[in-house]
N, C-alpha and C positions, 0 to 999 in steps of 0.2 A: 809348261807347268812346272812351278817348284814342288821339290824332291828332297827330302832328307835323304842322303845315300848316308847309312850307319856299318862301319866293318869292322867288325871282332878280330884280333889277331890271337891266337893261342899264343901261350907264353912263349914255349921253346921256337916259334916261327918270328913272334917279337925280339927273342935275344937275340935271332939272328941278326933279326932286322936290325934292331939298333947299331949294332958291332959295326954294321957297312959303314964303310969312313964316307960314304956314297949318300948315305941312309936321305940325308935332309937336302941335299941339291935333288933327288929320286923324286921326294915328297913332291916339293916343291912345283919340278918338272909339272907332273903330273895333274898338281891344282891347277895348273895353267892351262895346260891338254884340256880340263872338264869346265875350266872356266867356271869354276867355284868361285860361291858367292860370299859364302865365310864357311868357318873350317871350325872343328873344337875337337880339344885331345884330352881324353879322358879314363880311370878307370871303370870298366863296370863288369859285374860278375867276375870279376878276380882277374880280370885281360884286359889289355890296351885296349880302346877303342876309340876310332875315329868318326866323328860325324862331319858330312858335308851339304853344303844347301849347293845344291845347284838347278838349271831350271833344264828341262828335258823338254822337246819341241815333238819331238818323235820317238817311236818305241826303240828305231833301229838306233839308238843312241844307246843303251841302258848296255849291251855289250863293250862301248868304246869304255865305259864307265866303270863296270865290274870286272872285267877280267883284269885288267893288273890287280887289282884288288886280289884276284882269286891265285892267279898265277904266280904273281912275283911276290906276293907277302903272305900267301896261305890264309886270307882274310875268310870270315862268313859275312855275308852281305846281306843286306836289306838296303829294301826303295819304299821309301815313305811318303804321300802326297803330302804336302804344307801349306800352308796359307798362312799370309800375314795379317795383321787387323781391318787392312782396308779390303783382301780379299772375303773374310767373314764377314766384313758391313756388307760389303755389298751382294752375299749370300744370303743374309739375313732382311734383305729388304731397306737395308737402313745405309743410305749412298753419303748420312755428313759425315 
């Protein structure tokens, strides 16, 4: 099932973050680890934030996924179900 993973970073955990000369090979890493489907970086409520689509098969996946999030960047995290157009056709009854 796809999943928006959305994580907040508080600022002083973001200035960290950025400063690591590490910072974007880390990122990187780690989109690969979750096999993210696409990625967007953005502000909202006044902190970085990153949103990720990736698809989750099983529950015992959603820790491989948050915890660096939680531990190594001091993220708050959210998991969102998603659907793309073809998945609400065909929710909706309507398979063209």
């Amino acid at each position: 099932m796809r999943f928006l993973v959305r994580a907040q970073i508080p600022t002083e955990a973001g200035n960290k973050m950025v400063k690591n000369p590490k910072f974007l090979q880390n990122l990187e890493d780690y989109m690969k680890k979750v096999n993210t489907e696409a990625a967007y970086f953005f502000e909202a409520g006044g902190e970085r934030t990153f949103a990720f689509i990736v698809n989750i098969d099983r529950v015992d996946m959603i820790p491989t996924i948050a915890e660096p999030l939680f531990q190594d960047i001091g993220a708050k995290v959210e998991f969102h179900p998603v659907m793309v157009l073809e998945d609400l056709k065909k929710a909706l009854g309507n398979p063209s």
